[in-house]
C-alpha positions in Angstrom: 0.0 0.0 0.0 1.1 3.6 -0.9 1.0 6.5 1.3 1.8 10.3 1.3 3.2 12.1 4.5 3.2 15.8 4.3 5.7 17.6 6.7 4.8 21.6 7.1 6.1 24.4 9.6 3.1 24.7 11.9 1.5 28.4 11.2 3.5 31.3 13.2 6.3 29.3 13.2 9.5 31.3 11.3 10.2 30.2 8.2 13.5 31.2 6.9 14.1 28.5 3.8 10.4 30.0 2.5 11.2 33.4 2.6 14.4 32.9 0.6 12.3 31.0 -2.3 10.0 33.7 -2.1 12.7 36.4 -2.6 14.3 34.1 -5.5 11.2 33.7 -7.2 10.9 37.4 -7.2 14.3 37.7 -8.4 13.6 35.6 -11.5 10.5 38.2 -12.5 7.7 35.9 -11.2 5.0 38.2 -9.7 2.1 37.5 -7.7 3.5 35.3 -5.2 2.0 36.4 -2.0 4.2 34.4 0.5 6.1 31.3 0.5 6.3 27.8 3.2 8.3 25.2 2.2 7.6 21.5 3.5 9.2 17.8 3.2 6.9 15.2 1.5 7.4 11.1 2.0 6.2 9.1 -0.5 6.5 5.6 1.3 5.0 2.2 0.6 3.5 0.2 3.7 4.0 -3.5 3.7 0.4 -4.0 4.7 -2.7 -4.3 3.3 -4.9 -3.2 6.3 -5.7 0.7 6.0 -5.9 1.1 10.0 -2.5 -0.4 10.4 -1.2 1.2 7.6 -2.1 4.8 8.9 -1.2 4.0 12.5 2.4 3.2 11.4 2.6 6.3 9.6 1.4 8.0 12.8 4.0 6.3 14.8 6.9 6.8 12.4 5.6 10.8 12.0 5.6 10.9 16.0 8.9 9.6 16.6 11.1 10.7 13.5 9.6 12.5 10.0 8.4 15.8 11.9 9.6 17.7 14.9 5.5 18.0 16.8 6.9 21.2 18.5 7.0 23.0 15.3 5.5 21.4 12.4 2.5 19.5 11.1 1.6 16.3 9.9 -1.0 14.9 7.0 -0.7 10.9 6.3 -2.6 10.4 3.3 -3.1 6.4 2.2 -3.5 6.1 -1.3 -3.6 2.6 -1.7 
């Protein structure tokens, strides 16, 4: 089964990686951008076949080593 984590800097939280994209994106002439937040994205495949299990391991491995809980959000999304 196939699965989608999405890492993101919780809101308020500084975001200093962002706000240089933004200002390169800028640089190159590309208008319009309001703001920018960068993120990580996993794309990992489960070894079960059970969505429940599948999403609590993705919990469990989001909790204890793909994102920092004190400063950034989670989404697990299980496309298989």
């Amino acid at each position: 089964m196939k699965a989608r984590v999405t890492v993101t800097l919780k809101n308020g939280v500084l975001d200093p990686q962002g706000k240089a994209i933004e200002g390169a994106l800028k640089s190159f002439g590309i208008e319009g951008i309001g703001s920018v937040r960068q993120g990580k994205v996993f794309d990992i495949e489960v070894e079960t076949a059970d969505r429940t299990r599948a999403e609590a391991m993705l919990k469990e491995a989001c909790e204890k080593l793909l994102a920092n809980l004190v400063v950034e959000n989670y989404t697990i999304e299980v496309l298989g």
